[in-house]
N, C-alpha and C positions, 0 to 999 in steps of 0.2 A: 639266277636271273635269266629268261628270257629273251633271247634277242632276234630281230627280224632279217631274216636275211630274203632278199628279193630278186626273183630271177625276171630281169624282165624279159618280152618278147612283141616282135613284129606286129601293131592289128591297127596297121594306118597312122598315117599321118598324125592324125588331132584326136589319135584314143593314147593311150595307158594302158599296156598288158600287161601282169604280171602274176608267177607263180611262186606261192611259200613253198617254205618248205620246213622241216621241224624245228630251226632256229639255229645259227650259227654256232652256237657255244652250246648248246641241249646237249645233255646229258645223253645215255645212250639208255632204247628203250630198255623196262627190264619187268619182270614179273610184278616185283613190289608196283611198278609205275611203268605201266606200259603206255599210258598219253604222256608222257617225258617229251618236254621243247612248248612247239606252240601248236598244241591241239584246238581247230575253230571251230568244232562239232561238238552240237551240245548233246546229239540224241547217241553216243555211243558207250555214256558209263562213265565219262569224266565228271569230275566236282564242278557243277554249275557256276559257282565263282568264279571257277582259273578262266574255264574257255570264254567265260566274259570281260575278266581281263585280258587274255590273251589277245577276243576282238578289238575292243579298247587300244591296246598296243597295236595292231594291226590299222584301224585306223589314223591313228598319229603319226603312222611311217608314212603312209599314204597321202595325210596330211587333208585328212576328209574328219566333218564333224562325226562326233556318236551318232550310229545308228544310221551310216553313212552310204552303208553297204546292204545292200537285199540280197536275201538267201530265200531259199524254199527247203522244205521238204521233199526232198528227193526217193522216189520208187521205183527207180528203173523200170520208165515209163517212156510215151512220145508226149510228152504234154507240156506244150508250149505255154508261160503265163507271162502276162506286162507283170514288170517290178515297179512297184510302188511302196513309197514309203512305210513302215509299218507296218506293211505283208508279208505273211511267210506263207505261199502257194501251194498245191503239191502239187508240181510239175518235176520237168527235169530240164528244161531249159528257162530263162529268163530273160527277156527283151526290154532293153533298158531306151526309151523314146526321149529324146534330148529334150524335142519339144512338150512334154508333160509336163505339167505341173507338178503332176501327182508322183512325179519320176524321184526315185535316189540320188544318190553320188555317181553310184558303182554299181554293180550288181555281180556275185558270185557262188561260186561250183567247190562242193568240198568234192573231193576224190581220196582213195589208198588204194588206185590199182587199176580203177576205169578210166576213162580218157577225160580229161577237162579240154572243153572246148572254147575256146573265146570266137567271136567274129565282131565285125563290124564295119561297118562303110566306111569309103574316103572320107566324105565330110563330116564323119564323126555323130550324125545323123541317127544312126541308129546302133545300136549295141548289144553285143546276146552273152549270156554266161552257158556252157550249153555240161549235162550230166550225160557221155555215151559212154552207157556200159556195153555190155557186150548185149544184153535187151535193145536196151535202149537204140545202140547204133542200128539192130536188125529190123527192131518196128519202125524205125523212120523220125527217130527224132532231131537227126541233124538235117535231114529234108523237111522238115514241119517247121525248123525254124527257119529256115531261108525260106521257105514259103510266105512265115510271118514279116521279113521283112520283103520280099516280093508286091505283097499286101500294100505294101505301104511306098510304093515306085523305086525298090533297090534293085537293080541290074547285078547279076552273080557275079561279071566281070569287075565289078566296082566292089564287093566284099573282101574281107582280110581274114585272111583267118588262121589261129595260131593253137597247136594242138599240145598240151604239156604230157608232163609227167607221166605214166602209167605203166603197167607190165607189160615187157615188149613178146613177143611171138616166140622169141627162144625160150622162156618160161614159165608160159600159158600154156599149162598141161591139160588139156580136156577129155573127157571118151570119142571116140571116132563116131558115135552116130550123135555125140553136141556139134564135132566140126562138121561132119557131113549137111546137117540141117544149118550150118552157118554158112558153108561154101552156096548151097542153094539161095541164100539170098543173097549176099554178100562174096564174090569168088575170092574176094583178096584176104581176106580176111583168114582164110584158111591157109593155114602152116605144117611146119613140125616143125618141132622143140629142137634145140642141141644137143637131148638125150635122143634123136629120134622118133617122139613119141608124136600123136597127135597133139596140135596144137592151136591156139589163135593167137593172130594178130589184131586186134581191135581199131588202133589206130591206123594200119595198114586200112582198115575198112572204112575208115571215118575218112581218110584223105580221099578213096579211092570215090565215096560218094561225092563229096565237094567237088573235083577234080569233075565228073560226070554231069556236075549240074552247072559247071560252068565256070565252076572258082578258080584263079589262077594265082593268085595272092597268099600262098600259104605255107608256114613253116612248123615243123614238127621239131618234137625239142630230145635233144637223145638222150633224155634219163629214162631208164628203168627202174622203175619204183622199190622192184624185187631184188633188183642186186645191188640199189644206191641208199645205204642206210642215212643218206642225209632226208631221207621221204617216208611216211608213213607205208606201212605195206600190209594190207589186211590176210594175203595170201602167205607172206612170210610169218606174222608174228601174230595171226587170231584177233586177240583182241588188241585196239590199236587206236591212235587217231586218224585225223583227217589232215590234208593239205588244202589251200583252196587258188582256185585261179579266180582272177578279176580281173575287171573289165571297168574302165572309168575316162571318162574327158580329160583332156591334159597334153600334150605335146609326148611324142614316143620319146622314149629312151636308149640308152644303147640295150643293145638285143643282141639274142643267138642267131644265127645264121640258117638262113631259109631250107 
């Protein structure tokens, strides 16, 4: 059986942050079953059933109806879309508008190893699930969504924003001429590993952009995807599931520390 376990974190006052992760009691991945726990991604080779129950389960923790939660298809892309019910976009971020009608519960980011990004304003006004990969973070999609909510009269100083799970910098082994063309857009982002080697920090780049555009509200969460076997890891174990962060109305909760 299944069970939900919920990390939550920081993203304002009158939002709900929170990140899965494979299930408390989940079994450990293995060949036979390598989506073992609560895989929410349907596009990665699991049995279309489970990750529907598993949604299912995942909305009941949450305590949102079916079909509570907007997802997109995600391409490690900049491409900012509103959630609305019954949508599934191809973006890689998702702007959840309180005031829509057409708006969700929730709106969420699977990840196994890029950064999930949540944000959201003080007055809970507006809300984003955001997908920065290592693409994603370099073509500008954590600035395309603050832009989206710019759009819409959000002050960067009045955004929250909380960055989960994903593979940290000591081991994101890349070629020197991937980091070199990373440092070029992004300087923080560029590392080396604890082997020495070339490396990225992704979310070292995603803070560093928020941080530049004004945001002062934001906490990063110290799992590593790759060495914290409670998280899916597409770089450790191939084929794999997904985690997802979310982003919903509701009063915070207790949280990790900023």
């Amino acid at each position: 059986m299944v069970s939900i376990d919920l990390l939550e974190v920081p993203v304002g006052p009158r939002v709900r942050g929170c990140f899965t992760t494979r299930g408390a009691r989940a079994a450990s991945v293995t060949r036979s079953d390598p989506y073992a726990g609560l895989n929410l991604a349907a596009h990665v080779g699991d049995d279309p059933e489970r990750v529907a129950r598993n949604r299912r389960l995942l909305t009941v923790a949450l305590g949102l109806p079916d079909h509570g939660v907007a997802w997109m298809n995600q391409v490690h892309s900049a491409v900012v879309a509103p959630a609305r019910r019954g949508e599934t976009p191809t973006a890689d971020a998702l702007v959840l508008r309180r005031d829509d009608p057409r708006a969700p519960c929730a709106a969420g980011v699977l990840v196994a190893d890029c950064v999930p990004l949540l944000l959201a304003t003080g007055d809970g006004a507006l809300m984003a699930a955001v997908h920065a990969g290592r693409r994603g973070m370099l073509d500008g999609v954590v600035l395309r969504t603050l832009d989206a909510f710019a759009a819409r009269g959000a002050r960067a100083a009045d955004v929250w924003a909380a960055i989960g799970p994903s593979v940290c910098g000591a081991c994101y082994e890349v070629p020197e001429e991937m980091r070199a063309a990373a440092a070029d857009v992004e300087p923080e982002s560029a590392v080396t590993t604890r082997r020495g080697t070339p490396g990225l920090d992704v979310a070292a780049g995603v803070r560093a952009q928020l941080r530049r555009a004004g945001v002062v509200h934001i906490a990063r969460s110290p799992w590593c995807t790759l060495e914290d076997r409670r998280f899916y890891s597409y770089r450790r174990d191939g084929t794999t599931g997904r985690i997802a962060g979310l982003v919903l109305a509701g009063p915070a909760r207790s949280v990790i520390e900023a």
